[in-house]
N, C-alpha and C positions, 0 to 999 in steps of 0.2 A: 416470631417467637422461635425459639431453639425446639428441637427434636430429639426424641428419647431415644440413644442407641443403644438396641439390641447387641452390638457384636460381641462373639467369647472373647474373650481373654486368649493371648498367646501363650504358650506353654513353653515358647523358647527360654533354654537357661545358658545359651552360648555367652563367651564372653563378647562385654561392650568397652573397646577404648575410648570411647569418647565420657562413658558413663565413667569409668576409673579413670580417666585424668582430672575430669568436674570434681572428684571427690576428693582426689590430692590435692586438689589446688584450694578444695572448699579447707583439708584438714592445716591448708600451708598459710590461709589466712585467718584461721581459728586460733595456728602457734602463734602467729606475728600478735594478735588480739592481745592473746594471754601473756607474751612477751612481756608488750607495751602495758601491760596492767602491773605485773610485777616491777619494772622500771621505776616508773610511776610512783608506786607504792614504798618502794627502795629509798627515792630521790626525798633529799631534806625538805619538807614544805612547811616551815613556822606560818602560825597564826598569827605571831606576834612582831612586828618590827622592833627596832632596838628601842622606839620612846615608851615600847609597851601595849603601844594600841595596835587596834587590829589591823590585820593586812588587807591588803587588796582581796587575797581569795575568797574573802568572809567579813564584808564589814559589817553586818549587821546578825543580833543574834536571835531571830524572829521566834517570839512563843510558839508553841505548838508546833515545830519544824525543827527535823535533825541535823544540824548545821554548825555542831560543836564538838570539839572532840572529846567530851565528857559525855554529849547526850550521844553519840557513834557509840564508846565502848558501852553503853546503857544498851544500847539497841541491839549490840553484837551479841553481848555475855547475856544478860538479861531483860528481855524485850518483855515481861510479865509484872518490870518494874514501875513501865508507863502508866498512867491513866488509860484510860479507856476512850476517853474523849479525845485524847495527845493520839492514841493509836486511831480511830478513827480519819483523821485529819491525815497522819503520814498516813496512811494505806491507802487513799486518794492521788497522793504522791508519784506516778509514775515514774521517776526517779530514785525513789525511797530504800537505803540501804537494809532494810527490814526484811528477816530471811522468812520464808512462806511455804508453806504446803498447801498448793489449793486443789479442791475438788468440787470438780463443776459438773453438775447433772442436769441435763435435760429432757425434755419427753417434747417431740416436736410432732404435731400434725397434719396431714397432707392433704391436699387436692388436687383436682386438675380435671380433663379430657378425658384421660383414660381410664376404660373401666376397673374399677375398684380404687380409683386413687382416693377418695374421699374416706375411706377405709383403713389407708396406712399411716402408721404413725412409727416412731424411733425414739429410742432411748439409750443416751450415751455418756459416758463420765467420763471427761478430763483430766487426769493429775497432772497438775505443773507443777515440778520443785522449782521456787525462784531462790538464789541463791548469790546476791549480790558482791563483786569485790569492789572495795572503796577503793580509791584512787587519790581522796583527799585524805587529809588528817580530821576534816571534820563533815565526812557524809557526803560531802554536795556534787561531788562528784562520782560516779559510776559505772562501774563493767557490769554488764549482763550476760548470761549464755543460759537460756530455757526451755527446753522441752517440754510439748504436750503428747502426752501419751493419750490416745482415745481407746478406752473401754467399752465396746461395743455392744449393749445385749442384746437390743434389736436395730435390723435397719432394712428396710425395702429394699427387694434387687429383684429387680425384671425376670421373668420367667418366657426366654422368646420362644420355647417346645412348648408349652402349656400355656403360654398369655397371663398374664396377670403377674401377681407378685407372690415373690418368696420372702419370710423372715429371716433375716443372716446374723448371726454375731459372730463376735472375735475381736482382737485389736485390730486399729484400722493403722491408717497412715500417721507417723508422728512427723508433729508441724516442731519445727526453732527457731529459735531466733538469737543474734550475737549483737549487743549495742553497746552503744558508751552513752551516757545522759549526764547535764550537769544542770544543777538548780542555782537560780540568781537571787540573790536579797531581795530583788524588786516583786517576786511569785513567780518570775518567768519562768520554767523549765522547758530545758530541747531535748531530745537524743535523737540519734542515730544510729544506722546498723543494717544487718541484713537480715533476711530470714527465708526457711526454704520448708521443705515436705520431702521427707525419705517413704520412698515406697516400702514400708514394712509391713505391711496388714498381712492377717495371716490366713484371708477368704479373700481369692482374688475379685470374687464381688465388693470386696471392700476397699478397694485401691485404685490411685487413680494412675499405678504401671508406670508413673514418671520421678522424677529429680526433678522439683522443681525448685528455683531461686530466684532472690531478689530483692530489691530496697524498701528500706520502713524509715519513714522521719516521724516525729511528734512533735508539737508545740502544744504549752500548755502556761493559763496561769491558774494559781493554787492562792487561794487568803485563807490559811487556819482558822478564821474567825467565822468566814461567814462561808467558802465555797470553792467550787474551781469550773474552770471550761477548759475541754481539748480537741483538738484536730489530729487524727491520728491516719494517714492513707498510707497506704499498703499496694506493693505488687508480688506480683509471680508468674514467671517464665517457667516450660518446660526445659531443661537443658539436655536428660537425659533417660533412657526410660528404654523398656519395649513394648509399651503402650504405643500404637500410635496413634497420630491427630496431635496439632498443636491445643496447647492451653497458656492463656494470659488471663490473669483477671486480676481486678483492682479491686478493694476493697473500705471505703470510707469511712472509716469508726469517729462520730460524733460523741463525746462527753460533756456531761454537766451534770452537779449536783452541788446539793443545799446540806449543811452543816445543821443537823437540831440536836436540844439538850440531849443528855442522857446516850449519849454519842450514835446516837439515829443519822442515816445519811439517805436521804430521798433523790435520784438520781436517775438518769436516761443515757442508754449508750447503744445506739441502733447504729450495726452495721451493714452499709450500703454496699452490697457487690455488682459488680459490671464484669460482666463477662465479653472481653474483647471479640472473640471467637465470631460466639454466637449471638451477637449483639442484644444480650440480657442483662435486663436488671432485676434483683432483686433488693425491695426495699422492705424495712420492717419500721417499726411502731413501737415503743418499748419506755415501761417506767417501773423501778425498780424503788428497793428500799433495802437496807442494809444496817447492824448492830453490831459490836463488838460488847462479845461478854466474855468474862474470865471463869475459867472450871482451875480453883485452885492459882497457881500463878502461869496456868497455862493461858493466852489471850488468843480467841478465835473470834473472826468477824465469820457471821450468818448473814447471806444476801438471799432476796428472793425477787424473779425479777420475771415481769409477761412479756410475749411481745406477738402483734399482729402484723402480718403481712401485706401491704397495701399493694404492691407490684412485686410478679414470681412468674415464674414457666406455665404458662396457660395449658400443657401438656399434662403434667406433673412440677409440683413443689411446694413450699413451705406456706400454709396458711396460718398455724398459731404455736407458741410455743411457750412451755414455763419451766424457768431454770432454778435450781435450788444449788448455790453454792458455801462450802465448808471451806475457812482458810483459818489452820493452827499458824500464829506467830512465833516462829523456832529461835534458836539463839543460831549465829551462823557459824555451824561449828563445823562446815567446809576451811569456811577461809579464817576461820581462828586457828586448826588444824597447819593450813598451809602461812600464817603470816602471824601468829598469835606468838606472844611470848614464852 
């Protein structure tokens, strides 16, 4: 099992070339991203061939899935148009051109070896604006670029003069990621992409001092009627930082969930981390439940979801947690702004 380090934080603020060229080269494949999206977006793509019928992009126009380009501009200008039950289903979508404001709270609590771990626990909220650009004329294809911002109000940080733990908050580190996804008639959806961690926290107890990068795939299928299953693994390399000590770790997010009336989604998404390093796992246990309701023509899906930890840091780490998350369905008036008539 991995060891809990004690050591301070460096206070070096000399400059790092290698950390300023990772960053040009991350801002030089972010332009190419958003190039090829605009392109894309530019380039004629009929739905229709000359007999009328539909094209290869899109032959089929499956209910409850945005895969048209009437239900795209429904989704763009006014997403409070949907049902509720049609909004459940795309926001399962990990592809879903549906623009998002999520806020994710958790309260996680700890254990371990060390004394007082059984004592500490954290509380943190996540905003992600997800903010999709179409690529297609009717949805099915996808640009991503999303940040998580972490709101920190409390979080355990070692105390190595006094022993024990200190309460910290602040913002921590924000995670991104850039992908492209595209959904198939058949329910298949894939994307790809990258995604990294900027050391921005603003309590160097809350940082983990690095640049870290790296690749994200998903496979996924989705049936509107009844469900979906995904496989979503993750990595991350340190590239740059004044942290040191290397970090790798992978992360394995499991999805599945069931479609009930009244646009209820009961559903389980445990993610598995492995930490290369220091040859850890940590596994959880989790089964969530999730509703979309409308305040007005505003649509907000309410998740709430537990999760137990069956394998974690025998020193210190994660034994239970429960997440409450808020996500307003916005019109996406980013890129109606940049591509909107």
């Amino acid at each position: 099992m991995s060891k809990v380090n004690w050591r301070a934080i460096s206070d070096s603020k000399g400059e790092n070339p290698l950390m300023i060229s990772l960053i040009l080269r991350t801002a030089l494949v972010a332009s190419a991203l958003a190039a090829t999206a605009q392109i894309a977006h530019a380039q004629s793509n009929p739905l229709l061939d000359a007999d009328g019928a539909r094209s290869v992009f899109n032959e089929v126009d499956n209910p409850g899935q945005i895969d048209h380009p009437e239900e795209l501009d429904e989704a763009q200008d006014t997403p409070g148009a949907l049902s509720a039950d049609d909004l459940s289903s795309e926001l399962a979508n990990p592809n879903s051109p549906l623009a998002k404001l999520s806020f994710d709270t958790a309260y996680t609590a700890f254990d371990g070896n060390l004394p007082g771990a059984g004592n500490e626990y954290s509380v943190a909220t996540v905003f992600q604006p997800i903010f999709p650009f179409p690529l297609s004329d009717d949805g099915t294809l996808n640009f991503f670029a999303r940040p998580g911002i972490p709101l920190i109000w409390r979080s355990p940080a070692g105390n190595a003069t006094a022993g024990g733990f200190d309460g910290v908050a602040g913002v921590g580190d924000i995670g991104f990621d850039a992908a492209i996804g595209k959904s198939f008639d058949s329910g298949l959806i894939l994307v790809g992409g990258v995604q990294g961690t900027l050391p921005t926290a603003t309590d160097g107890r809350l940082t983990g001092g690095q640049f870290r990068l790296g690749p994200e795939a998903l496979a996924a299928y989705l049936d509107p009627a009844t469900g979906y299953v995904a496989f979503f693994p993750q990595h991350q390399w340190n590239v740059a930082g004044w942290r040191d000590g290397q970090h790798s770790a992978s992360v394995f997010e499991f999805n599945a969930g069931a479609f009930l009336p009244d646009a209820f989604t009961i559903f389980t998404n445990p993610k598995i981390r492995y930490d290369w390093v220091d040859e850890q796992w940590t596994v959880p246990l989790n089964l969530g439940v999730r509703k979309v309701v409308k305040i007005g023509d505003l649509p907000i899906q309410v998740q709430l979801k537990a999760d137990y930890f069956v394998e974690q840091d025998d020193a210190f780490g994660e034994d239970w947690a429960v997440t409450l998350n808020f996500t307003p369905i916005v019109p996406n008036f980013i890129y109606n702004a940049l591509f909107g008539d």
